[in-house]
Backbone as a printed PyTorch tensor [residue, N CA C, xyz], in Angstrom:
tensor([[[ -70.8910,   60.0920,   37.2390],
         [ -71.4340,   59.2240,   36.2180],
         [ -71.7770,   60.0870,   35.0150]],

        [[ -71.2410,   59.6280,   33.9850],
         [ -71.8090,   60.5720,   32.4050],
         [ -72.0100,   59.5720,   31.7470]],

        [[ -73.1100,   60.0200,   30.3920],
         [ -73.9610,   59.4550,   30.0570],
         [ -72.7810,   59.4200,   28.3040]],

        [[ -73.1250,   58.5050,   27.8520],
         [ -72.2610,   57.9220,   26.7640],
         [ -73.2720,   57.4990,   25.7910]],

        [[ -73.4070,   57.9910,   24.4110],
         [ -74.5510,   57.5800,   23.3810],
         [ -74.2470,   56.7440,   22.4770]],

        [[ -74.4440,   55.3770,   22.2430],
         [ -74.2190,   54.2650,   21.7390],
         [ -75.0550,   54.1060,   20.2160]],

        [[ -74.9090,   54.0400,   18.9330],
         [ -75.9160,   53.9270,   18.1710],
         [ -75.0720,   52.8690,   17.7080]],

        [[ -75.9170,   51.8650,   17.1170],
         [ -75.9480,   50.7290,   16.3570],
         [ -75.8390,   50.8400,   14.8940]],

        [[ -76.5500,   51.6520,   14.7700],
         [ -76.6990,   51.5930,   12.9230],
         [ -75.7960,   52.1240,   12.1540]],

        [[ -74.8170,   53.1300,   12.5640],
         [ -73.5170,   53.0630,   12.1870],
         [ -74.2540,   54.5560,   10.8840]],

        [[ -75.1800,   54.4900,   10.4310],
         [ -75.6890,   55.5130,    9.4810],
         [ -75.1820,   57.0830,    9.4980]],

        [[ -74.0370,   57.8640,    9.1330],
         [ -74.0000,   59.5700,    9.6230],
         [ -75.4940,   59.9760,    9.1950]],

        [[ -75.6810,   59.9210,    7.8680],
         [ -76.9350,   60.9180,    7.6780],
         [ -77.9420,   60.4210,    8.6690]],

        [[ -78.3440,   59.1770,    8.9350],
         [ -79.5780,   58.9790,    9.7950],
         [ -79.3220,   59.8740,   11.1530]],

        [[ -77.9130,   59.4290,   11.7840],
         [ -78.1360,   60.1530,   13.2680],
         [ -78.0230,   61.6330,   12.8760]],

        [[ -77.5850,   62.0890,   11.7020],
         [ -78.0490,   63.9540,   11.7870],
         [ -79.8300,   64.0850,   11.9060]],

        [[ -80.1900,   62.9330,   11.1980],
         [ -81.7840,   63.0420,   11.0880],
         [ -82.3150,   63.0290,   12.7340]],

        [[ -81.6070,   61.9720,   13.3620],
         [ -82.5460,   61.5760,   14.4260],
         [ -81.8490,   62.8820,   15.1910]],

        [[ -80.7990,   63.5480,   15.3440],
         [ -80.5630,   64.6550,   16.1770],
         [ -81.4410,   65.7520,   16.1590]],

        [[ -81.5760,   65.9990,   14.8690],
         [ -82.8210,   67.1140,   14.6130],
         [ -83.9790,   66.8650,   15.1970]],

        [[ -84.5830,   65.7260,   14.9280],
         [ -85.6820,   64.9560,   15.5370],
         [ -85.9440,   64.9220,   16.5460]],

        [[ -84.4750,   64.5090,   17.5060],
         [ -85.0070,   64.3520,   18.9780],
         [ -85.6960,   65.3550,   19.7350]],

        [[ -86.1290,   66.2220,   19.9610],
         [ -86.6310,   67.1570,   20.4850],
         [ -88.4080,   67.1080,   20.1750]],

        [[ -88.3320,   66.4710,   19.1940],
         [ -90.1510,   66.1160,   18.8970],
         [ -90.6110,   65.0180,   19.3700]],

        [[ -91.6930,   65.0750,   20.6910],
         [ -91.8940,   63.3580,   20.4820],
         [ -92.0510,   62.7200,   19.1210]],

        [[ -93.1200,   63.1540,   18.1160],
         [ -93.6010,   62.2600,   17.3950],
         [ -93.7240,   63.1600,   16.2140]],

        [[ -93.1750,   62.5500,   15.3630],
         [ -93.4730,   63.0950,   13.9380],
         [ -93.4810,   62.3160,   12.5310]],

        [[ -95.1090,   62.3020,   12.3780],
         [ -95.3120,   61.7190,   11.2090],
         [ -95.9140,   60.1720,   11.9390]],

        [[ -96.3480,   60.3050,   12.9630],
         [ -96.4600,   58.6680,   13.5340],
         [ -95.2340,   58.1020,   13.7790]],

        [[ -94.0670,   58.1750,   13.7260],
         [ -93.0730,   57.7630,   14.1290],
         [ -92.5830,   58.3060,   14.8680]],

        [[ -91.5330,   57.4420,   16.0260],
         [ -90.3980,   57.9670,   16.8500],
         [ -89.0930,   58.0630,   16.3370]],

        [[ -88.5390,   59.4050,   15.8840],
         [ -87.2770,   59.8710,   15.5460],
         [ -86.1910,   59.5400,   16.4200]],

        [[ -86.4380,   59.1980,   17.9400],
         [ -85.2370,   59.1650,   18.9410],
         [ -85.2120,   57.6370,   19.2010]],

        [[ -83.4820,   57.5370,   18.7770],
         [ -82.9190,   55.9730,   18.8930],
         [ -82.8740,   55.5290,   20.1670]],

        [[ -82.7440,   56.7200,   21.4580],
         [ -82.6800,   56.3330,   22.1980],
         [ -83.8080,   56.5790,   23.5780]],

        [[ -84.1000,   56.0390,   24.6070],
         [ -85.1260,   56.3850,   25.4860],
         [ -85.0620,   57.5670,   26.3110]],

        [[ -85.4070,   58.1800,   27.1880],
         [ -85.3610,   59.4390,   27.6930],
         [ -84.9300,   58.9450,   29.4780]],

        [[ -83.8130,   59.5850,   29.8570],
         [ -83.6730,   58.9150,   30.9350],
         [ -83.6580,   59.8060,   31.7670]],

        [[ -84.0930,   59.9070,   33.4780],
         [ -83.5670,   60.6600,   34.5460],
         [ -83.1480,   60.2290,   35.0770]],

        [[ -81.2980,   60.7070,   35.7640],
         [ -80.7150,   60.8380,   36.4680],
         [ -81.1910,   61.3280,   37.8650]],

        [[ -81.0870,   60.6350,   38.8760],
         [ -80.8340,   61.3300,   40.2840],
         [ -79.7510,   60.7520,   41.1080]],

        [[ -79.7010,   61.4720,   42.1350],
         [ -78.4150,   61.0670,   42.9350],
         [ -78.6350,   61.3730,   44.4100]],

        [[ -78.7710,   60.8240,   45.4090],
         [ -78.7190,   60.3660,   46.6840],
         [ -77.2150,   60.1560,   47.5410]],

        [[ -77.3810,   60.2400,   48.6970],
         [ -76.1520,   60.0100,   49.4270],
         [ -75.6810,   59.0190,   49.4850]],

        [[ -76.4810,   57.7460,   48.8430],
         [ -75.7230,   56.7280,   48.8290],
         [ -75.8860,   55.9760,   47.6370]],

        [[ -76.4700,   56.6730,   46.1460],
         [ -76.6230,   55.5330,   45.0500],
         [ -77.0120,   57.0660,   44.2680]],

        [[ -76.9780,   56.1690,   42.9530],
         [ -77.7740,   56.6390,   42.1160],
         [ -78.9970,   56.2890,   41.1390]],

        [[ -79.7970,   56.8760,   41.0770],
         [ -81.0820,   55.8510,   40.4340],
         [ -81.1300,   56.5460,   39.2750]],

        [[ -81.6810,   55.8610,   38.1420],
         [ -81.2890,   56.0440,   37.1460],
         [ -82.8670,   54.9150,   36.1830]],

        [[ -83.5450,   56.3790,   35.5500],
         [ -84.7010,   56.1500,   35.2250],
         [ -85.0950,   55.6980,   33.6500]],

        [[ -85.1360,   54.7920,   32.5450],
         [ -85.2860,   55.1370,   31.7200],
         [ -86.7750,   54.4310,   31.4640]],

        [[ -87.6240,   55.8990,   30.4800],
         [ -88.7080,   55.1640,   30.1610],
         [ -88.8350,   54.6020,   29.1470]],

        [[ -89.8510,   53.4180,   29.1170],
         [ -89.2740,   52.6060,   27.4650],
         [ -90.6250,   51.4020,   27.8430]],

        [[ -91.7840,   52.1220,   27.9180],
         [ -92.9950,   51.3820,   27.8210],
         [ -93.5900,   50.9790,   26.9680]],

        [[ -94.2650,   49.6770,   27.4870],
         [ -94.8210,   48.6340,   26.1860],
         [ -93.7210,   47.0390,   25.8780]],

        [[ -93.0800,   47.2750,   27.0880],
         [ -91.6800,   46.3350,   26.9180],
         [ -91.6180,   44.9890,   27.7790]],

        [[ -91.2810,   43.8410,   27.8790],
         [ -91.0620,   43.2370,   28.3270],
         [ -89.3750,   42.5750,   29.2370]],

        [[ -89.7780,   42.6670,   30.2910],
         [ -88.7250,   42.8840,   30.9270],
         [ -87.2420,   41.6810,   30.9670]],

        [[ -88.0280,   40.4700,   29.7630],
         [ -86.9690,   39.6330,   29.8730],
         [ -86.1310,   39.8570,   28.2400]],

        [[ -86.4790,   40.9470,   27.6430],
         [ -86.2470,   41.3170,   26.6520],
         [ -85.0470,   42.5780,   26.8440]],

        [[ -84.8750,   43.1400,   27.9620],
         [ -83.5540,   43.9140,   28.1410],
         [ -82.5130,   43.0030,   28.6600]],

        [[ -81.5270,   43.6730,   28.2460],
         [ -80.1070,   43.6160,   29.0320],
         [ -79.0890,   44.6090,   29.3220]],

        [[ -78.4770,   44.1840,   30.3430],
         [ -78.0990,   45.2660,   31.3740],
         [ -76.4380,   43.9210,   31.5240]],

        [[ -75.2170,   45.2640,   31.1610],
         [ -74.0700,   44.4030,   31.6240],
         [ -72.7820,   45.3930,   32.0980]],

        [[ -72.2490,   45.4010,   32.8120],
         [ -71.4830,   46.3000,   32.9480],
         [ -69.5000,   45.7030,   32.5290]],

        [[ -69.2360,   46.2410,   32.0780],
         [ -67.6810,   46.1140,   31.6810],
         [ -66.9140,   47.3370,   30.9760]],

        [[ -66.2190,   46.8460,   31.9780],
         [ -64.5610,   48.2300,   31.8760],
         [ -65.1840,   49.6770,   32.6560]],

        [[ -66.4100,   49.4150,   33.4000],
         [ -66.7260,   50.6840,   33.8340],
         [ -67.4380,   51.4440,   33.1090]],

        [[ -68.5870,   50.6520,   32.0390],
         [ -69.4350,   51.4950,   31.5690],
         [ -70.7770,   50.4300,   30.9830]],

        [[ -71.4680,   51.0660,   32.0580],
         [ -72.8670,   49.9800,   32.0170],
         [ -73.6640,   50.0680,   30.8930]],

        [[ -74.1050,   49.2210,   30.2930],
         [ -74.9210,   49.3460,   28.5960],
         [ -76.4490,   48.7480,   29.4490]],

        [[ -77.6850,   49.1610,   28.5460],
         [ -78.6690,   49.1530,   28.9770],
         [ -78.7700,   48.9340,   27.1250]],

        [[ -79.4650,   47.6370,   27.2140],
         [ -80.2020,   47.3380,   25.7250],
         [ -81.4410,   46.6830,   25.7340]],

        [[ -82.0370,   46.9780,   24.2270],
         [ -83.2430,   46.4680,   24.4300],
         [ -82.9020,   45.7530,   22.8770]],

        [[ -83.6420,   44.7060,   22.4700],
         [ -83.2400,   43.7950,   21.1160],
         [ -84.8020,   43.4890,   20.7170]],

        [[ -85.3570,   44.0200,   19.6610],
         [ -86.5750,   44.1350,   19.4880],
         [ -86.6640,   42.3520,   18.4280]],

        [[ -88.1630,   41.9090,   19.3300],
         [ -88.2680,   40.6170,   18.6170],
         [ -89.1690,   40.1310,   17.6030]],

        [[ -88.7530,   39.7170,   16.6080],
         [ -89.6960,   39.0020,   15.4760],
         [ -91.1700,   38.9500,   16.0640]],

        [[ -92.5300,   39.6660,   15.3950],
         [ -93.1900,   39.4210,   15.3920],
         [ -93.1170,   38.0780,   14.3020]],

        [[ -94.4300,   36.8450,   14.8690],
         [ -95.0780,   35.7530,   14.0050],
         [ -95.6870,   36.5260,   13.5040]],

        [[ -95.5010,   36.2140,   12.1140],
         [ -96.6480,   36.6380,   11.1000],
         [ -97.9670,   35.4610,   11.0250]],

        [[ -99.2750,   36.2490,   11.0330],
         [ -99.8380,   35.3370,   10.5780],
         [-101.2410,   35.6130,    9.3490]],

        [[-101.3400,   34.0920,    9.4170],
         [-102.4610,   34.4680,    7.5220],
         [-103.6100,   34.5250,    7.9870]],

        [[-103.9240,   34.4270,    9.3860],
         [-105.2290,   35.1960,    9.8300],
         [-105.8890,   36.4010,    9.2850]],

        [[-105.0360,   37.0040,    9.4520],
         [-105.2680,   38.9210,    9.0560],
         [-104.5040,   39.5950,    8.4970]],

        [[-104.6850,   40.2040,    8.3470],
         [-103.6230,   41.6910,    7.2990],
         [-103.6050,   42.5250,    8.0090]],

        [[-102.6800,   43.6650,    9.0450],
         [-102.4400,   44.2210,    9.2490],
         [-102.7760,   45.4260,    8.3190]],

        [[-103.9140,   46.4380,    8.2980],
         [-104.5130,   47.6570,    7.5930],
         [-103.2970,   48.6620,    7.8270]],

        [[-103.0160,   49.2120,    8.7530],
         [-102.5000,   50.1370,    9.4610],
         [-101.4640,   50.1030,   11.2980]],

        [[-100.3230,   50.3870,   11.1050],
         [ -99.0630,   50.1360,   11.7500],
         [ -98.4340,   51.2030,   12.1350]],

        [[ -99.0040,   51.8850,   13.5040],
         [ -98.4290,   53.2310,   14.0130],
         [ -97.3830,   53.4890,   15.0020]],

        [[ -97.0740,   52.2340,   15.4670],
         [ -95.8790,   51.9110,   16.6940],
         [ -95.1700,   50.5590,   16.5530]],

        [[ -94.4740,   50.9420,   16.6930],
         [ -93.2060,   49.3820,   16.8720],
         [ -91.9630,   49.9120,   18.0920]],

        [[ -92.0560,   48.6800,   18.2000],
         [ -90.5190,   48.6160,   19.0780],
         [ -88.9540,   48.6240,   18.7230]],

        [[ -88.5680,   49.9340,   18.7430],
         [ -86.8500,   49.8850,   18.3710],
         [ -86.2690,   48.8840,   19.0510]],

        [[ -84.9750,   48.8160,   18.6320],
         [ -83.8300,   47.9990,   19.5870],
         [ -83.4490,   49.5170,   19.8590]],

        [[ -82.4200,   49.3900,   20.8910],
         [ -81.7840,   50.5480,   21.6470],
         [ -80.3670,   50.0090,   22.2990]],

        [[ -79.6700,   51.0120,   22.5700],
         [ -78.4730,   50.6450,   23.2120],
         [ -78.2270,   51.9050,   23.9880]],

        [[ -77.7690,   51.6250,   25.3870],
         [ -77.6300,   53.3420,   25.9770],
         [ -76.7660,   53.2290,   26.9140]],

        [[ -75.4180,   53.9330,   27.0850],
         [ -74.6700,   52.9220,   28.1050],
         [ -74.2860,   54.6940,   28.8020]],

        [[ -73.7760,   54.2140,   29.6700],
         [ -73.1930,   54.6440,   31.1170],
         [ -72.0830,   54.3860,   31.8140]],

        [[ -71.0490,   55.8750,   31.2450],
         [ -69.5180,   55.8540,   32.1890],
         [ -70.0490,   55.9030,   33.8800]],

        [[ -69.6180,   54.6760,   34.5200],
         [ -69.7130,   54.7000,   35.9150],
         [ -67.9530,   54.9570,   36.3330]],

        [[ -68.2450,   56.1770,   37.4580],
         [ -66.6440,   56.3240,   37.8690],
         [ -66.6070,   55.3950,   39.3090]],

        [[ -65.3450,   55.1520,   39.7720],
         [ -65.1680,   54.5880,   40.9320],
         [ -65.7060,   54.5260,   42.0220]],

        [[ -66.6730,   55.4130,   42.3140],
         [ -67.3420,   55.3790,   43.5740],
         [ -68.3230,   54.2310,   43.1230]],

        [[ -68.8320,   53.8020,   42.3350],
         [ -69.9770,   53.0550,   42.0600],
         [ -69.5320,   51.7460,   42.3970]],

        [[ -70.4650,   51.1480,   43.2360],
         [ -70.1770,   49.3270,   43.6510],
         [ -70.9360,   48.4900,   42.5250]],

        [[ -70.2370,   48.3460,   41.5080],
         [ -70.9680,   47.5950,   40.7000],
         [ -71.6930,   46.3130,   40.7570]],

        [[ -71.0310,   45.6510,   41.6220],
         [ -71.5070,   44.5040,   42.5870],
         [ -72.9690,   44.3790,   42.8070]],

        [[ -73.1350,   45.8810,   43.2010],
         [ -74.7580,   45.7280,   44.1010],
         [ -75.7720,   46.4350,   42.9120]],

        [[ -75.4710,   46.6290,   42.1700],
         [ -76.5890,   47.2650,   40.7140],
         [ -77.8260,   46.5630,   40.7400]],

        [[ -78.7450,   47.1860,   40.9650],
         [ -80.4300,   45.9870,   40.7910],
         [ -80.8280,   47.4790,   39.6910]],

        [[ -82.1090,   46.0160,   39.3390],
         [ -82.4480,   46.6970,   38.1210],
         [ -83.9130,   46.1350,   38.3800]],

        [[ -84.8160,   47.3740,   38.1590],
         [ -86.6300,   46.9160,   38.2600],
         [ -87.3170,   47.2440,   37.0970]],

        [[ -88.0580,   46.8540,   36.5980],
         [ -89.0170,   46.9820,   35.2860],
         [ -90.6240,   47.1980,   35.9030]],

        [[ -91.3050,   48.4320,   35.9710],
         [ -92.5590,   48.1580,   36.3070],
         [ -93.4260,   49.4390,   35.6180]],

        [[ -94.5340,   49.5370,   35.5950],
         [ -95.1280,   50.7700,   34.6660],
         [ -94.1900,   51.3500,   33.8550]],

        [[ -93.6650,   50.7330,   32.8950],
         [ -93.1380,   51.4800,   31.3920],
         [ -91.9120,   51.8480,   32.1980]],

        [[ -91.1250,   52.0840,   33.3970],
         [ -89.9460,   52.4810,   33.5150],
         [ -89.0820,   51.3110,   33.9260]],

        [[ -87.7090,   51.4140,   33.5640],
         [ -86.7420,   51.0330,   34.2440],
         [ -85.9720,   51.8440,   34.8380]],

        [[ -86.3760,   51.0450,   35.9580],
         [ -85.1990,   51.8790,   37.1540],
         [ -84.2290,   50.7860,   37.6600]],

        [[ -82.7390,   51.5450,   37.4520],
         [ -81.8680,   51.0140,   37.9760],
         [ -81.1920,   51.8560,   39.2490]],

        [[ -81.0820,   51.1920,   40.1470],
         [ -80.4660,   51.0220,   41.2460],
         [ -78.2790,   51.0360,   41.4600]],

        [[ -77.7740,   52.2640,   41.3720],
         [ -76.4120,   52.1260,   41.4270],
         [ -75.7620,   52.6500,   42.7170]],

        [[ -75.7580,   51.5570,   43.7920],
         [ -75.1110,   52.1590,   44.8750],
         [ -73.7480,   52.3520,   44.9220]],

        [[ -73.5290,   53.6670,   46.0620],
         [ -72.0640,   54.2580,   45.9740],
         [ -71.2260,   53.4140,   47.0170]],

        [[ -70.1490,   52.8620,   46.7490],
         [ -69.2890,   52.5990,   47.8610],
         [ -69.2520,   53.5470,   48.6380]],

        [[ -69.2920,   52.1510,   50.0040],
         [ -68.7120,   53.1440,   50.8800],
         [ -67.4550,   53.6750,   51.3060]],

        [[ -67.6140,   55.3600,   51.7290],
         [ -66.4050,   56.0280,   52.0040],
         [ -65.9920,   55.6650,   53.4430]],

        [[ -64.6620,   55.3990,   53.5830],
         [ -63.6950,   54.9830,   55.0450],
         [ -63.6350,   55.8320,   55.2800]],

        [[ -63.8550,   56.6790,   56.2200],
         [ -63.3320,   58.2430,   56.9100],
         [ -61.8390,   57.9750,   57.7510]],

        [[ -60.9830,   58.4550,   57.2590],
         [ -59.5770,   58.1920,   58.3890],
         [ -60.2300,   58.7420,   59.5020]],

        [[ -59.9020,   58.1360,   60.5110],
         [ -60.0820,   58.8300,   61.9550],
         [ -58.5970,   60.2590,   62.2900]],

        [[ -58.5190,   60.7110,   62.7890],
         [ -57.4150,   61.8890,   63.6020],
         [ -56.7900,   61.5760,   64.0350]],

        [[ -55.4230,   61.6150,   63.6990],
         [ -54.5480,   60.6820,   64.6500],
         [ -53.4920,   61.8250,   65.2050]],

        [[ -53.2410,   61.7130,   66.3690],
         [ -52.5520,   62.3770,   67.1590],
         [ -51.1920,   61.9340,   67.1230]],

        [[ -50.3210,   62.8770,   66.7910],
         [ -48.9610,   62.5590,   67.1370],
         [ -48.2440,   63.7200,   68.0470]],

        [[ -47.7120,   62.7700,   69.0680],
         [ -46.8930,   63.1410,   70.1010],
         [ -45.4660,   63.3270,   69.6350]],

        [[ -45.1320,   64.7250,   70.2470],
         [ -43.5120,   65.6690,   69.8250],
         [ -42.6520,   65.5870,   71.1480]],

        [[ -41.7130,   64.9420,   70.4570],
         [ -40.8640,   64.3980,   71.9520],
         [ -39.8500,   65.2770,   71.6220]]])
């Protein structure tokens, strides 16, 4: 499985900006990185696959897989404005994101679950299973 970087905004100078950037969490009160920070692991029979991206609501991602490369998005939503109050000061917001994933053939795409709980998503990618040929004996006449 390799990891494939998807940007939306189509901008060259911005993603030289956010490349430089990524390596800082935070600078200036803002987040420089378009995309979330993910861990990879891998097991004998799946792979789990961590991204953190807290403060989110879980009916607000999507997760689709086609041609063999799973996209993981998030689509950030219209705050209501309202004439209650004025907003003084605004130190966090929610990006949209897009982050996808070459899955190679061993992966059963079929069985992919996906959980949202304390600020992570974890997805769930189990490996097909391998047929072991059995030994077959041949007799020399």
């Amino acid at each position: 499985m390799t990891l494939v970087k998807v940007n939306n905004n189509g901008h060259r100078f911005s993603n030289l900006v956010d490349g430089f950037f990524q390596d800082l969490p935070v600078a200036w009160g803002k987040e420089y990185s378009a995309f979330p920070p993910a861990n990879i692991h891998e097991t004998a029979d799946a792979y789990h696959v961590e991204l953190s991206v807290p403060g989110r609501n879980k009916e607000d991602f999507k997760l689709a897989v086609e041609n063999g490369l799973l996209t993981v998005s998030f689509e950030k939503k219209e705050e209501n404005k309202t004439e209650d109050y004025k907003t003084v000061r605004k130190e966090f917001s929610f990006k949209s994101f897009k982050r996808s994933f070459n899955l190679d053939d061993s992966i059963n795409t079929d069985g992919i679950q996906a959980k949202y709980e304390n600020g992570v998503l974890k997805l769930l990618l189990p490996k097909k299973e391998q047929v072991k040929e059995s030994t077959k004996q041949i007799n020399i006449q």
